[in-house]
C-alpha positions in Angstrom: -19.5 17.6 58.4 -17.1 14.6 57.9 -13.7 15.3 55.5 -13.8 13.1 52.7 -10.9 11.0 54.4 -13.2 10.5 57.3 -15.9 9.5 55.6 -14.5 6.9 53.4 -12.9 5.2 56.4 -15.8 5.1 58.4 -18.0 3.8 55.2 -15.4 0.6 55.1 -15.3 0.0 58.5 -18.9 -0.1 58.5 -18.9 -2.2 55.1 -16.5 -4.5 57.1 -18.9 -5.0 60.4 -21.7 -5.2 58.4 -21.0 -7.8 55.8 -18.8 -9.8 58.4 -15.6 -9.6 55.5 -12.8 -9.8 58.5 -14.1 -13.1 58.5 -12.8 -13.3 55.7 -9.8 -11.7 56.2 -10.8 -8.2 54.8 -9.9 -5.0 56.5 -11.0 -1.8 55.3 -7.7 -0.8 54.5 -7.9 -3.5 51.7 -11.0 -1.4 50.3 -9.7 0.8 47.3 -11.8 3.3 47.3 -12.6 2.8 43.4 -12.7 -0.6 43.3 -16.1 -1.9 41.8 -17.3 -3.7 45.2 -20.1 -5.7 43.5 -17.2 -8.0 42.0 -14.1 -7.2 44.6 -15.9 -8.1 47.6 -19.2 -9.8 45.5 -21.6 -7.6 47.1 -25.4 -8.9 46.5 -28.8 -7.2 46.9 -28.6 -7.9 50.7 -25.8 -6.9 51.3 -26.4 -3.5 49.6 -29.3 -3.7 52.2 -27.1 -4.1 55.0 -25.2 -1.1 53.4 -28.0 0.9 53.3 -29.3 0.3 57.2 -25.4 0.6 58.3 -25.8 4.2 56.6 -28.9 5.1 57.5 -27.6 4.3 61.1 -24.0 6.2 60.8 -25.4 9.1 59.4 -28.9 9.6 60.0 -29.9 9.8 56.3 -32.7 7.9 55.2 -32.4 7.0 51.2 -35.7 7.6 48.8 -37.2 4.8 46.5 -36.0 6.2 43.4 -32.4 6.4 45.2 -32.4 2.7 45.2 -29.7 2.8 42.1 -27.0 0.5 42.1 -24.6 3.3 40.8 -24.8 4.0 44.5 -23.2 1.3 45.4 -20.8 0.4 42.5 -17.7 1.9 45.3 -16.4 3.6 48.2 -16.2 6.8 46.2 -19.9 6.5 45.0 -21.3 6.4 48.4 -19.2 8.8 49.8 -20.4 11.1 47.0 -24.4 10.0 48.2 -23.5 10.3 51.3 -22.1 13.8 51.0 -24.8 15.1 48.7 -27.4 13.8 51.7 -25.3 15.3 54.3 -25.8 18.7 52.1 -28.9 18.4 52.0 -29.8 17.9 55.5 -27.8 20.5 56.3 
């Protein structure tokens, strides 16, 4: 399983790619890890979406209707706790 360092690199650099934010001028190294992304980077419901494919993808975890929160998704350190916990889980 990913360290915790690993894993919240990887999650911005896929934030990044995803949502197209070097065009922009945003690097994942500009991500702080508990900064609210819905304001900092003004993340919308698709771009959650895209989150959510870009993690199914990275990972292999596949997310539940009733884990559709947007807690989730509030920052780096959220997902990387979902992601962990989904990790655990599959083992």
């Amino acid at each position: 399983m990913p360290d915790e360092k690993t894993l919240d690199a990887a999650i911005k650099e896929m934030i990044v790619e995803r949502l197209f934010l070097s065009q922009k001028g945003v690097s994942p190294k500009d991500i702080p890890n508990d900064a609210n992304l819905m304001k900092t980077l003004e993340i919308d419901s698709v771009s959650v979406l895209e989150i959510v494919v870009g993690l199914e993808e990275l990972y292999g975890i596949s997310f539940e209707d009733e884990e559709f929160k947007i807690e989730v998704f509030e920052s780096v350190n959220t997902i990387v706790d979902f992601v962990r916990k989904k990790l655990d889980k599959k083992g």
